[in-house]
C-alpha positions in Angstrom: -4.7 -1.3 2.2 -4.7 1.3 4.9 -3.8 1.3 8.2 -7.1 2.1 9.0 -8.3 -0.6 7.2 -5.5 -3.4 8.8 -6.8 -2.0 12.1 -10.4 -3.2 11.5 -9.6 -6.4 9.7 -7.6 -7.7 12.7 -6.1 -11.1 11.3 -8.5 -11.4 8.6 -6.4 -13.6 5.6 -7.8 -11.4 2.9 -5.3 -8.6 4.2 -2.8 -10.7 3.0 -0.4 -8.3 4.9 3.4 -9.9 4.6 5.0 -11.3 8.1 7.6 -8.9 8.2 6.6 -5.4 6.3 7.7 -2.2 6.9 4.5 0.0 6.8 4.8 3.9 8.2 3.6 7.1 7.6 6.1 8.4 5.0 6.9 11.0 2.0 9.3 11.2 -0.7 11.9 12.3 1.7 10.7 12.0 5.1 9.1 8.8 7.2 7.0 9.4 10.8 8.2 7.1 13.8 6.4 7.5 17.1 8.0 7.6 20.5 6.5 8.2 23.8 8.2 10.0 27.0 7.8 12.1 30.0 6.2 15.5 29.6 10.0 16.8 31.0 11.3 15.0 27.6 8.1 15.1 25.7 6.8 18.8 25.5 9.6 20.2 24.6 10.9 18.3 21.7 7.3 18.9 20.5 8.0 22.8 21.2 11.1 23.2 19.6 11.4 20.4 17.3 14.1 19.1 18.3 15.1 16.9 21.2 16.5 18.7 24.8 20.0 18.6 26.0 18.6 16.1 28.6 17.9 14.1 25.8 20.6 11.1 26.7 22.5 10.7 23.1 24.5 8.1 24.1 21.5 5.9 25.4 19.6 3.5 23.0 16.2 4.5 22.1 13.6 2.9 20.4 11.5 4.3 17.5 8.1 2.5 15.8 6.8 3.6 12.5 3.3 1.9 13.6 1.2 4.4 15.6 -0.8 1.5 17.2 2.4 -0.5 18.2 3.1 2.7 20.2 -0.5 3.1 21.4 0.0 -0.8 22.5 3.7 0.3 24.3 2.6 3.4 25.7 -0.9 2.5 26.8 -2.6 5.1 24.5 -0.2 7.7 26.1 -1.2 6.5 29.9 1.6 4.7 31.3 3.9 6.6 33.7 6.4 8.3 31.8 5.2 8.0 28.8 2.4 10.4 29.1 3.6 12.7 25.8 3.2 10.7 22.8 5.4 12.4 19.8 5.7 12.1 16.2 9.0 12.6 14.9 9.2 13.4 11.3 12.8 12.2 10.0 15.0 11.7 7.1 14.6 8.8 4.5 18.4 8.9 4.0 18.9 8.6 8.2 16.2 5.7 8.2 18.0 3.7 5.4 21.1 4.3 6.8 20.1 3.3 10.1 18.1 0.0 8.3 21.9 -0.9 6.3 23.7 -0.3 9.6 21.4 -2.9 11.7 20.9 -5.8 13.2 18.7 -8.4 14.4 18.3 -8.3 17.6 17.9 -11.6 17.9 19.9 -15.1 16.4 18.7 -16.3 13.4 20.7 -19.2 12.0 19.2 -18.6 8.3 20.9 -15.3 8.8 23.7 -15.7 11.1 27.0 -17.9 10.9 26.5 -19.0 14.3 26.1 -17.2 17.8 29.1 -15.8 18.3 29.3 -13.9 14.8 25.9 -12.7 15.6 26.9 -11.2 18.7 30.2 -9.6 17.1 28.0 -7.9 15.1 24.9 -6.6 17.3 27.9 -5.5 19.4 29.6 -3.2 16.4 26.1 -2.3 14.4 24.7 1.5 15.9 21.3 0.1 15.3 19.1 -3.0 15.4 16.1 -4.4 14.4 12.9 -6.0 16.3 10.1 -7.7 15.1 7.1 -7.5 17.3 3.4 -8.4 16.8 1.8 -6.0 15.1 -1.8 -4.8 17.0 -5.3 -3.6 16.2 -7.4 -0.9 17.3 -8.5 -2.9 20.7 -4.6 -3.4 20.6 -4.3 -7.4 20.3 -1.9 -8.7 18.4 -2.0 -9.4 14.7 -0.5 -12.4 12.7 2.5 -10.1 11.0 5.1 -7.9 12.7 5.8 -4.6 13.1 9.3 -2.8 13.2 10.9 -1.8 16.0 14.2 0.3 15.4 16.9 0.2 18.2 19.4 3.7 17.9 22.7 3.7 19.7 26.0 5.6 19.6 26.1 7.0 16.3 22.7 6.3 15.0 21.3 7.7 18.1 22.9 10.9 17.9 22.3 11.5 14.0 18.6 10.8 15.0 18.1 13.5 17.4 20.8 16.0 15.7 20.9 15.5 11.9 17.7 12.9 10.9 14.7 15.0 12.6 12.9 17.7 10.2 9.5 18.0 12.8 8.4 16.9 16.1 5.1 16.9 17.0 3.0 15.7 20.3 0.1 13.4 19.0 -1.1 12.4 22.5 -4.2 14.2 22.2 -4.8 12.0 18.4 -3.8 8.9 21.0 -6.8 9.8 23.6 -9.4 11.1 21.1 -8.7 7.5 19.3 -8.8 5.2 22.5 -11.8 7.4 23.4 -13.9 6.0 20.1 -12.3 2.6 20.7 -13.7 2.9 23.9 -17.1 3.5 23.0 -17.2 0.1 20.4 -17.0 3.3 17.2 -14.2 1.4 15.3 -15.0 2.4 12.2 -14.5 6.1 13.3 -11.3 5.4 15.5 -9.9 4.0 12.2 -10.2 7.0 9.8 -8.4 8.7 12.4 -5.3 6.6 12.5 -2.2 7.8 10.1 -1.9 6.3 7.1 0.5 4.1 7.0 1.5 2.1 4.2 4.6 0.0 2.8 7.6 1.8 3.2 10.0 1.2 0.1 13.4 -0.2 1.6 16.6 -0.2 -0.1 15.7 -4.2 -1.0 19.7 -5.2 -0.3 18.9 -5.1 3.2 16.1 -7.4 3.4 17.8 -10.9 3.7 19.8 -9.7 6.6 16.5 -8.1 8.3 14.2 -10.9 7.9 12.1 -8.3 5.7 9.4 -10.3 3.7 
């Protein structure tokens, strides 16, 4: 199933879409994430294809392989600040590293010793993982998740430096999309949407991820 066709069947059982499922835009060696920032930040990354010096490498950003978690984030590319809308062509290898390297974000005691261990180890790992609600075209939120990928120190500055192959600025695939979702032509904003689909992850990190 597309994600497209996810987008139209909202919650609908027959999806039968797993809880937690990494689905993205993705070849043989490169997946799409979607971020969304300032048109400062934004139109020159999409220029050059590759992220300015102003870029802040040792912040932690966020990336989402769902283009309608980031439509749902980024207000179809209308919030302040996140006016530019990109989508940043990386690496497999730099995503599956960053996916071995993580960690929840959160506790889990099916996953996690106890607390403390938990937090010893979100401190250490250079990336983390979030599960969110994943949304529909009219951006309410679905019965799965999507994936959320936190970068820091090292993972953050292999993402801008070593992981990206292409950036481009999708805002104007963001407006023309909320402009048919607008207009109640869901059908048509759906065959517009990337086509996402399950992403094959190295299975040895799915215990520790809460993957389905």
């Amino acid at each position: 199933m597309t994600s497209g066709e996810r987008a139209l069947k909202g919650g609908d059982p027959v999806s039968a879409t797993p809880t937690r499922q990494i689905r993205a835009l993705h070849t043989a060696e490169t997946i799409t994430v979607y971020q969304a920032y300032p048109p400062a930040i934004g139109l020159p990354a999409a220029r050059d294809g590759r992220f300015p010096d102003v870029w802040k490498r040792d912040r932690m950003t966020w990336i989402k392989p769902s283009f309608l978690w980031m439509m749902y984030r980024c207000g179809w590319g209308l919030k302040e600040a996140q006016e530019t809308v990109l989508a940043v062509e990386i690496s497999r290898d730099g995503f599956d590293w960053a996916l071995r390297h993580a960690c929840l974000s959160h506790y889990d005691r099916d996953v996690h010793a106890d607390q403390v261990s938990w937090k010893r180890e979100l401190k250490r790992a250079p990336a983390r993982v979030q599960w969110d609600p994943e949304r529909d075209l009219r951006l309410s939120a679905l019965p799965y998740r999507s994936l959320q990928l936190g970068l820091s120190g090292d993972a953050a500055r292999k993402y801008a430096d070593e992981w990206t192959v292409a950036i481009s600025d999708v805002t104007p695939l963001a407006r023309r999309v909320h402009e048919h979702v607008r207009a109640g032509e869901l059908v048509t904003a759906a065959s517009l949407l990337p086509a996402e689909t399950p992403y094959p992850y190295d299975r040895s990190v799915a215990t520790a991820l809460l993957l389905s």
